[in-house]
C-alpha positions in Angstrom: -8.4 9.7 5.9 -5.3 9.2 3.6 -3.2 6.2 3.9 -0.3 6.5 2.5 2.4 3.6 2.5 5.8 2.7 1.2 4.6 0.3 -1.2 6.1 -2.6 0.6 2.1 -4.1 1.3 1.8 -4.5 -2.2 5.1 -4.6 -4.4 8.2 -3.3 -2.6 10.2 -3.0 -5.2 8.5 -0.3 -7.0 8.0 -2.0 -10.9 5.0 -2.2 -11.3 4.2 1.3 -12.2 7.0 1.3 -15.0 5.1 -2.2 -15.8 1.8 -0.3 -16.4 3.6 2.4 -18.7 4.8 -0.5 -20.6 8.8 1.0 -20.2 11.3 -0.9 -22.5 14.2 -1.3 -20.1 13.5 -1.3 -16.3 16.0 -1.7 -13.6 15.2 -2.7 -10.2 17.6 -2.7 -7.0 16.3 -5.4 -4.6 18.0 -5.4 -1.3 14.8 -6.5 0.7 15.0 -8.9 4.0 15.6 -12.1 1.7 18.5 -13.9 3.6 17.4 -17.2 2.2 17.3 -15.6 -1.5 13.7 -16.6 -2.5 12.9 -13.8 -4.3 9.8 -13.3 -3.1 9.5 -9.5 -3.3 10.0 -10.6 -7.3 7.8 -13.9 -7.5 4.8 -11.3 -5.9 5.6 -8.9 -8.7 5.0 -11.3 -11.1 1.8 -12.9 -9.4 0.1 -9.2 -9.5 1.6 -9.1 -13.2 -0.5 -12.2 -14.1 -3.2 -11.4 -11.6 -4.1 -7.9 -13.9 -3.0 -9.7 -17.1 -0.8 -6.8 -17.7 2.3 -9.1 -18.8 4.0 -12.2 -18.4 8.6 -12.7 -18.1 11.1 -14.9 -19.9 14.3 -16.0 -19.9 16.2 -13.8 -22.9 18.3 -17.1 -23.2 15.9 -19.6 -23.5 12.1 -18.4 -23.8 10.4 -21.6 -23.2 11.7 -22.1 -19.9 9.5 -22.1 -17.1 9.8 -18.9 -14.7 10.4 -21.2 -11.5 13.6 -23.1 -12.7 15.1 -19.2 -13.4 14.6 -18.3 -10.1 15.8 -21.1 -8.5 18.9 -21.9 -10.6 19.7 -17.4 -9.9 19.1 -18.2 -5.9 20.8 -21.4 -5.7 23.7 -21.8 -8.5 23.7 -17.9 -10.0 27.5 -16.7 -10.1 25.9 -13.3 -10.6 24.2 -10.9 -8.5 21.8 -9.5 -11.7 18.6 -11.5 -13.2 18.4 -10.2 -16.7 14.2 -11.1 -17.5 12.4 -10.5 -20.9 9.2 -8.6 -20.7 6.0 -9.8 -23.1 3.3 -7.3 -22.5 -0.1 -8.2 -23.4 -2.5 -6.3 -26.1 -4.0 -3.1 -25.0 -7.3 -2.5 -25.1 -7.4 -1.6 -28.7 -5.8 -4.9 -29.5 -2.1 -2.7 -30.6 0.9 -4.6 -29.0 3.8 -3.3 -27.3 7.3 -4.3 -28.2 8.7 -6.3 -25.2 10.8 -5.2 -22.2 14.1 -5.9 -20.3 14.0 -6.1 -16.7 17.1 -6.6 -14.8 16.9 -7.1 -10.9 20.0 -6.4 -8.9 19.6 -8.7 -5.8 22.0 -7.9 -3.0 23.8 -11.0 -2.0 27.0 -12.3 -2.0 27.9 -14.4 -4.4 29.5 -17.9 -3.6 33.1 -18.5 -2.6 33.4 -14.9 -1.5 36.1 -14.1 0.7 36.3 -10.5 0.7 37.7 -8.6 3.8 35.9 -5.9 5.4 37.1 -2.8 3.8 37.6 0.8 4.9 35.3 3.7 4.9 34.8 5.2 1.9 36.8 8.6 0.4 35.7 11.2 -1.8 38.7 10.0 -4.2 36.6 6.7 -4.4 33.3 7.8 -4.8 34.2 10.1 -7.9 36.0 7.4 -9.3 35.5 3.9 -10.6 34.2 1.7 -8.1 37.3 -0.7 -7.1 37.0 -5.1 -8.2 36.0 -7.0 -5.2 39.0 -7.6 -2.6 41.1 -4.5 -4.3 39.6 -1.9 -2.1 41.6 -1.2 1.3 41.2 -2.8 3.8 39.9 -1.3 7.5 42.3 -0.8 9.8 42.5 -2.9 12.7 41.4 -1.0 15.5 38.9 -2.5 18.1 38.5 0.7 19.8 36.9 2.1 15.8 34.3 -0.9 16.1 36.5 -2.4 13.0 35.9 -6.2 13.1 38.6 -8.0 11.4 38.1 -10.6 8.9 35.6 -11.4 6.2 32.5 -9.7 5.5 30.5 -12.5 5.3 31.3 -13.4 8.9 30.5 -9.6 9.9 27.7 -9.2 12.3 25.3 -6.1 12.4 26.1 -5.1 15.8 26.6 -0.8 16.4 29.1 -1.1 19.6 32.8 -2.9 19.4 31.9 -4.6 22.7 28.8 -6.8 21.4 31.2 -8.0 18.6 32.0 -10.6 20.8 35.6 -11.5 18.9 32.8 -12.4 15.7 31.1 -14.8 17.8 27.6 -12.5 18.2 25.1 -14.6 17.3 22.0 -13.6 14.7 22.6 -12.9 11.3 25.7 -11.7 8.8 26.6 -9.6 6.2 24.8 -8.4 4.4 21.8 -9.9 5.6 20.9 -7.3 8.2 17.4 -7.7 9.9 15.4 -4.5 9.4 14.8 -4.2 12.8 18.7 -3.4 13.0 18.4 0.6 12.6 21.8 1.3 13.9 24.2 0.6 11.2 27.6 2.2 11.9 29.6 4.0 8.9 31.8 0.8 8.2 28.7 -1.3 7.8 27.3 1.7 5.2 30.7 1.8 3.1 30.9 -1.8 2.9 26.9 -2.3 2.1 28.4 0.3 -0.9 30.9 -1.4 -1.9 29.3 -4.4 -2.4 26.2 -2.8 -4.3 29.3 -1.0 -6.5 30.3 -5.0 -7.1 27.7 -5.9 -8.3 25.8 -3.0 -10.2 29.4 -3.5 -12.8 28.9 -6.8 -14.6 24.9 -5.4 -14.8 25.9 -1.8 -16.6 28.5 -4.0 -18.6 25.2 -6.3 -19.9 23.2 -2.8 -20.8 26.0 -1.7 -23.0 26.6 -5.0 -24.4 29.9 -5.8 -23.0 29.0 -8.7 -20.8 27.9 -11.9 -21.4 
């Protein structure tokens, strides 16, 4: 027999491959279950990294730093929803060295203070053009009948009918923190899981063309 998996019993987010062809410049979308941002599908990356000695990440900003104080400063205090890492790869067999890598890890989340409404479905206008700022995009109508729930996006729940809404007060857990045994997203949750990936993939493109800080 062949087994073939998704990857997500070993490394779900798929950079470890690139790793092994040493790649200069990797970029890694991590929206796994994580709702208490612990990075784990990143800190097991890194522990088969060390495990086959293939290479070891840095902080661009200050090298010496240990790894752990990064990823507990970007889950607790980050203002951003990208983790720029350096990459040093070890010696190949041969002894030759590879230059080192960037790796930047998107990490869906929302970042603190944020007080965004839950916006509209998404247009064709939109998607061809520039991804609106955060709050500028319109707004969803307020129709109970649509399954619109009106208020903040953090305080919107994952549930497919209007009626289990519950006026916001469903219990479990909120956007965008969706359990993955919740396989009914409706079109609003999509366009707004969107928009918020839009949000923060912009300060992340700005970084690789060396417009951000």
């Amino acid at each position: 027999y062949l087994y073939i998996p998704d990857g997500g019993l070993i490394e779900p987010l798929g950079i470890f491959p690139l790793l092994r062809r040493r790649m200069r410049r990797i970029v890694v979308s991590d929206a796994a279950e994580d709702p208490e941002l612990t990075m784990r599908c990143l800190r097991d990356a890194l522990a088969i990294c060390r495990e086959e000695r293939l290479c070891s990440f840095y902080d661009p900003d200050d090298p010496h730093r240990d790894m752990e104080f990064v990823l507990q400063d970007f889950s607790r205090l980050g203002a951003s929803g990208f983790l720029h890492l350096g990459i040093r790869y070890e010696p190949m067999a041969d002894g030759a060295r590879t230059p080192d890598g960037e790796l930047f890890c998107l990490r869906m989340r929302l970042l603190p203070g944020d007080a965004v409404p839950v916006r509209a479905l998404l247009t064709e206008d939109e998607l061809l053009g520039q991804p609106p700022p955060p709050g500028y995009a319109p707004p969803a109508p307020p129709d109970p009948s649509a399954g619109v729930f009106e208020g903040p996006r953090s305080a919107y729940t994952g549930a497919c009918c209007p009626s289990w809404e519950c006026g916001g007060f469903l219990a479990g857990r909120r956007f965008p923190n969706y359990g993955v045994g919740n396989q009914f997203l409706t079109p609003l949750h999509f366009a707004n899981l969107c928009g918020l990936g839009a949000e923060l993939s912009r300060p992340l493109v700005d970084k690789m063309r060396g417009r951000g800080a």
